[in-house]
C-alpha positions, 0 to 999 in steps of 0.5 A: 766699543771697536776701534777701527785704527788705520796708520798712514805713512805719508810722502814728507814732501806732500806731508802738509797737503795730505793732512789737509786733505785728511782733514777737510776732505777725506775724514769728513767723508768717512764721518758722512757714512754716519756709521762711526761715531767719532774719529781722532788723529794723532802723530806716530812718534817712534822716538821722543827726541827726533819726532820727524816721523811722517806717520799718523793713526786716525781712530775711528770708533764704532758701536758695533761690527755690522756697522763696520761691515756695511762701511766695507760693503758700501763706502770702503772701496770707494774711499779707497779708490779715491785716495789712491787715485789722489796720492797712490804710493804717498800714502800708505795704510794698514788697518787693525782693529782695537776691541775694549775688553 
């Protein structure tokens, strides 16, 4: 199993607007490519006393690499064009990967 974990750091002001997007629009999308076979969010809490913390890590869960490079290949750009024409710097992302063992 391949997890593919990208970490968003969002805009406070635009917090609740963008996790909807995330998921109503954006994530559905991602989903639509057929190539993952599920996803989970979850909040980043840095601190467990003072949670407001404005970053998030949607998991995606893949069956294999050549899955992962059609995502690139096919759909990546575009979704991400879309997101930064949408949001540009309110939304930040990294990407890694988790591999089980």
């Amino acid at each position: 199993m391949i997890i593919y974990n990208v970490t968003i750091s969002i805009n406070p002001k635009l917090e609740n607007e963008i996790l909807t997007w995330l998921k109503e629009e954006h994530i559905p999308e991602v989903m639509e490519t057929e190539l993952f076979e599920s996803y989970s969010m979850f909040k980043v809490v840095e601190n467990h006393i003072d949670r407001h913390h404005n970053s998030y890590a949607i998991q995606y869960t893949l069956s294999s690499w050549e899955n992962f490079d059609t995502y690139t290949e096919k759909h990546a750009d575009a979704l991400r064009q879309k997101t930064t024409e949408k949001y540009g710097e309110n939304l930040l992302a990294f990407r890694t990967f988790l591999e089980k063992m």
